[in-house]
N, C-alpha and C positions, 0 to 999 in steps of 0.2 A: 359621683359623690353627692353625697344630701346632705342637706344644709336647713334650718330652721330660722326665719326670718320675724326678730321679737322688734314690736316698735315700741321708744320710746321716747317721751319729753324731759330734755333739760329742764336743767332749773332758769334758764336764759329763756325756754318755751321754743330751744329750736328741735324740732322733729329728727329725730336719729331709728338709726334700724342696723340693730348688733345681728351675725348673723354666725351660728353655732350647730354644733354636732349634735348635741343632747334634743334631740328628737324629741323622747318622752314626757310629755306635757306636765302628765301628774307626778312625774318624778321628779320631773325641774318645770318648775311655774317660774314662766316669763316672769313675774314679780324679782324672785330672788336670783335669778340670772341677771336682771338689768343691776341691780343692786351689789352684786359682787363684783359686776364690772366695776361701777362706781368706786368701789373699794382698789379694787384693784389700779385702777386710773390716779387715787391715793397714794399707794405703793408707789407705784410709777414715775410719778411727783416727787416724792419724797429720795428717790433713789438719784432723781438727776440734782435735786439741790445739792446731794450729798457727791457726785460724781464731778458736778462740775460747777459750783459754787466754795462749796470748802477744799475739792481737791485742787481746785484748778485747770481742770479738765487735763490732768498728767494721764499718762496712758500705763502706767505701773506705777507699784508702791514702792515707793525707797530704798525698804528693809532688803537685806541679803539672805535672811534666813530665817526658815518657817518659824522659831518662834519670833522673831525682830517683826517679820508679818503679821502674825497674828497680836503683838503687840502696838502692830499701830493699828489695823483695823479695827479693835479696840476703845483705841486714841480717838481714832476718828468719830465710832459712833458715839461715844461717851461727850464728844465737844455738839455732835450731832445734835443729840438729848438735852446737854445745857442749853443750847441757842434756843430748841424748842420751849422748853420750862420754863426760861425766861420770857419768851413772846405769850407764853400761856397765862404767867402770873400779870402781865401787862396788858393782856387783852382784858380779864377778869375784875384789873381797875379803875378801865376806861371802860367798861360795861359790855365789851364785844366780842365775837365769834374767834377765835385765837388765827381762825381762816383768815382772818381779817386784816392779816397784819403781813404783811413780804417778808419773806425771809431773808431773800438776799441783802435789804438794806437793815434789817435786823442783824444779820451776821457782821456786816461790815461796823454799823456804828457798836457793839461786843467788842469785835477785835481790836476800834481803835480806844474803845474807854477800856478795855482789859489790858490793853500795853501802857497807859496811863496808870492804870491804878496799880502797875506791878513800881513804882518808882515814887507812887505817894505816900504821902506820913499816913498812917492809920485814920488818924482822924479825919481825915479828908473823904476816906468812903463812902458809908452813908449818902454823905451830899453827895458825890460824884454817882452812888446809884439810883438815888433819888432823879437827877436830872435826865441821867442815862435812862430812865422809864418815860420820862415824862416825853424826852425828845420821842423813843420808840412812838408813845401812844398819839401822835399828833399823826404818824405818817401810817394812817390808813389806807389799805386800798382802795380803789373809790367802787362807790354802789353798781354799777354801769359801768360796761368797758366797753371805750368806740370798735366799733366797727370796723372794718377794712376799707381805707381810701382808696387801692389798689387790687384788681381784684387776683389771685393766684394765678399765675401762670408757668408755663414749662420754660425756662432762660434756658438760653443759645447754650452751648457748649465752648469756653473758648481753645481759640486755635492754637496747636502748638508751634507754630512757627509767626515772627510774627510778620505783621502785615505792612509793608512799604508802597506807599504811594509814589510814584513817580509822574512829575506833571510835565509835560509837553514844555521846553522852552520854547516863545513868539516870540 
């Protein structure tokens, strides 16, 4: 098997080497190969906040019946795209990359100001979206992310039976 070995730098500046079938240099310039990766790595992202942030990480859909299925997958990416929209409009006020912002604590403070506002008088919205941004755009991710205290390692297996000590009566 052959293999082509592209290096490239994070945006962190750590040294990576993707390594791919596409042989042909001038057909596929290491440029747009590292770059689809990136993209792809996007996807990726985007597929587990959706897998296991808003589903709950459930192993099936609810629904019974192809269309009840295709009705919530649906459901799903349609609340998907609001939680986005809205981190997108809230990044663009607080002046920042919409990357910028967690989704998962995005999702969660939506769910709880959207189960609020399904029981508030109308006029109460507004304000209650107004602060709902405001709260969002404080909770930045930060510039830097630490490092590993600890460094990867391979953990034990644990045993299926389990383990009794027995100590010597003196």
């Amino acid at each position: 098997w052959e293999a082509r070995a592209i290096e490239t730098v994070s945006r962190h500046g750590r040294r990576r080497i993707l390594l791919t079938s596409l042989l042909d240099t001038k057909a596929w310039p290491a440029k747009e190969i590292a770059a689809q990766y990136q993209e792809r790595w996007h996807i990726e992202t985007s597929y587990r906040e959706l897998k296991q942030d808003m589903l709950g990480d459930e192993l099936t859909l609810r629904s019974g019946t192809p269309e009840t299925v295709r009705q919530e997958v649906w459901g799903t990416l349609l609340a998907y795209n609001l939680v986005r929209l809205e981190m997108a409009e809230i990044a663009r006020e607080v002046g920042v990359a919409p990357t910028d912002l967690r989704f998962t604590t995005a999702l969660h403070y939506l769910r709880y100001e959207w189960s609020w506002l399904a029981i508030s008088s109308p006029g109460t919205l507004p304000a209650r979206l107004l602060r709902l941004r405001e709260r969002l755009g404080e909770l930045l991710l930060p510039k830097q992310r630490r490092g590993r205290e600890c460094p990867r390692v391979v953990k034990k297996l644990p045993s299926r039976y389990p383990i009794k000590q027995v100590r010597s009566a003196k």
